[in-house]
N, C-alpha and C positions, 0 to 999 in steps of 0.2 A: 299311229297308222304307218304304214311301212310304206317305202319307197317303190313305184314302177322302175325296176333295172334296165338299162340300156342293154344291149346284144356284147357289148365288150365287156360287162362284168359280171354276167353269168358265170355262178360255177357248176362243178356237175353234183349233180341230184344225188346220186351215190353217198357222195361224199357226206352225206349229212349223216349216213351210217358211222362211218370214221370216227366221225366227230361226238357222236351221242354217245360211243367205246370211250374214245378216250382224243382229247383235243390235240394232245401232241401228234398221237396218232396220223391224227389227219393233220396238221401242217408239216409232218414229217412225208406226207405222200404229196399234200395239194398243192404245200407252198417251197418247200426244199427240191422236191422228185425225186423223192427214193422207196424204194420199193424193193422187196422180199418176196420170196413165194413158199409158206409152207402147206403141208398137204390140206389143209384146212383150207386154206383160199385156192391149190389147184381143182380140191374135191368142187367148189363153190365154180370154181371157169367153167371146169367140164361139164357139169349141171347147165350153168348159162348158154352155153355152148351147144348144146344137145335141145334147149328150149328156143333158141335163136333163129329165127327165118326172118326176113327183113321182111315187111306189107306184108305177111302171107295172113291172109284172112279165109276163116273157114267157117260152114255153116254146119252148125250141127243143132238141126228141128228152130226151135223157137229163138237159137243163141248164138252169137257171131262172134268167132276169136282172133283176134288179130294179135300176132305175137311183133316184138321187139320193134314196137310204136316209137318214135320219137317225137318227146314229150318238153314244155315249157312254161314255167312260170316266169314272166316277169316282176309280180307280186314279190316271190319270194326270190328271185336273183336266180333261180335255178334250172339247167336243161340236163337231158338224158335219154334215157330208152327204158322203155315200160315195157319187163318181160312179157308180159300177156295183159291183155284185156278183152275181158269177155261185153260184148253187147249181147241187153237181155232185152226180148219186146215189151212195153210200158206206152203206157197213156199217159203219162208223165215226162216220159222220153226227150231224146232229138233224132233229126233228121239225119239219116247219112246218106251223102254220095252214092247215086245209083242203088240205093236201096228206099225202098215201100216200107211205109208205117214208122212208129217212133221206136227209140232203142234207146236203154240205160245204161250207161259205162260202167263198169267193176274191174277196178283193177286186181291183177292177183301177182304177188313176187314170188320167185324161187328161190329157196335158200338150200347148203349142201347138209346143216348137220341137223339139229333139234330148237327149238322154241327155246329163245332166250330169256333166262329172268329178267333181264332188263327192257328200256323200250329202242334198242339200237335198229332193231327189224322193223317194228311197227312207225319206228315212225318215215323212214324210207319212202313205205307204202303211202301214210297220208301227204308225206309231200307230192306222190303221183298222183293224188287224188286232187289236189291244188292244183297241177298243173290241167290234168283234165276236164277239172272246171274251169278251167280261163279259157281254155284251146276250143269245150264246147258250149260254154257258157252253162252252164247248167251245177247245178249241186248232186254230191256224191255221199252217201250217209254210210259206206262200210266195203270193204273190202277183203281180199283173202290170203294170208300164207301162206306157202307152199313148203315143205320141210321134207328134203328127199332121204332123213333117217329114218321118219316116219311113215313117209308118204301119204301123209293127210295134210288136208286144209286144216288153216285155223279164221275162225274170223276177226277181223278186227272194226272196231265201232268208230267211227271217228267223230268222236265227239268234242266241244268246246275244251276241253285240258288239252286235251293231244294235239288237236291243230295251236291252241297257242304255245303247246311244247316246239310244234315244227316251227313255227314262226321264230320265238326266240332261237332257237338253233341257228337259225338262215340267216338271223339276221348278226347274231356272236360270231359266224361262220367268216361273214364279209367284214365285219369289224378287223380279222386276226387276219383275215388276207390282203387286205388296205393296209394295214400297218406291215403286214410280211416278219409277224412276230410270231415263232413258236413257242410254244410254250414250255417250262421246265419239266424235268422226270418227276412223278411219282411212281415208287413204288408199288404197285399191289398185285394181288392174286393172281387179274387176267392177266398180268405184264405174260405169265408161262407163255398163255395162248395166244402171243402178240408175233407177228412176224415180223417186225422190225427190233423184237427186243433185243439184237446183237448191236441194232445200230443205234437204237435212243441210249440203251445204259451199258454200253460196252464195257465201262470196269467193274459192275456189278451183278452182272450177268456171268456165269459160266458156259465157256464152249463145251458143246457136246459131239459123241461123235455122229455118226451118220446113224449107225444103226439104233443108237440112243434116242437122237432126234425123232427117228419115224416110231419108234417105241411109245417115247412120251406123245406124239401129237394122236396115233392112236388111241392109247389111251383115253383123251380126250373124248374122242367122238364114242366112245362105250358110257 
């Protein structure tokens, strides 16, 4: 059973994407504070950025959107902000503030490139799902991608493997930040697609030049 986190050892929700990519990754962002910006994480701002209105809630017929929620799990040690969620009417529902009848949470994340073979996206999303269940008590069975390569939804089921994926994460997460240990390099394939690969494996990395850089990160996103 996992621990209720106090308010000082929250980390952020985000981060548990970092960390499902690759662990150093994120202590090289959560626990060090360094950070890079290639077009692949600008493409991913501008997206968040362009999705971002604080409380703005909106009704469209039977479904209410509220974008860039701030959101919290004590369960899992983790806070942030939920690019969107949509409230759907249900009889199953809960109550909202100055709103009639019951309503279903669904989260949905935005991301800048394509659907990743691994589960660094999806599991993002069910940590928001964790949080939302705590903040309205109620349970959350699925939620949606957003992928602005494709600009289609995907769904994601959140089922018993996936939530004890997020769990372990959250909880290996505070472990390496408790001890304020990063962890060593490995090499492999994503390292390309990594924006701090100049500064985790600096002598086994090749500097490129500018027009090369946005050549290769292009590339990527085709």
């Amino acid at each position: 059973m996992m621990n209720n986190y106090s308010d000082d050892d929250l980390l952020l929700l985000s981060g548990i994407q970092h960390f499902a990519f690759c662990r150093r990754q994120w202590a090289l962002i959560h626990i060090e504070q360094q950070w890079e910006e290639n077009l692949l994480t600008f493409g991913g701002r501008d997206l968040h950025e362009r999705v971002d209105d604080p409380f703005f809630t909106e009704a469209r017929g039977t479904v209410l959107v509220t974008r860039s929620l701030p959101i919290v799990s004590r369960r899992l040690g983790l806070f942030g902000v939920a690019d969107v969620v949509e409230f759907f009417r249900s009889e199953d529902g809960i109550q909202l503030k100055d709103r009639s009848g019951l309503w279903q949470p669904h989260p949905v994340e935005y991301k800048y490139g394509e659907p990743k073979v691994d589960d660094r996206d999806i599991v993002q999303l069910c940590a928001q799902a964790f949080c939302l269940e705590e903040m309205f008590n109620t349970s959350i069975i699925e939620g949606d991608m957003f992928y602005g390569r494709t600009r289609r939804r995907q769904r994601v089921d959140f089922d018993e493997d996936l939530r004890r994926r997020v769990m372990e994460l959250a909880s290996e997460m505070h472990r390496l930040y408790t001890e304020g240990m990063t962890p060593l390099p490995e090499q492999t394939p994503a390292c390309k697609r990594c924006s701090l690969v100049e500064i985790c494996m600096p002598h086994t990395s090749k500097r490129r030049s500018v027009r090369r850089y946005f050549d290769d990160a292009l590339r990527e996103l085709k």
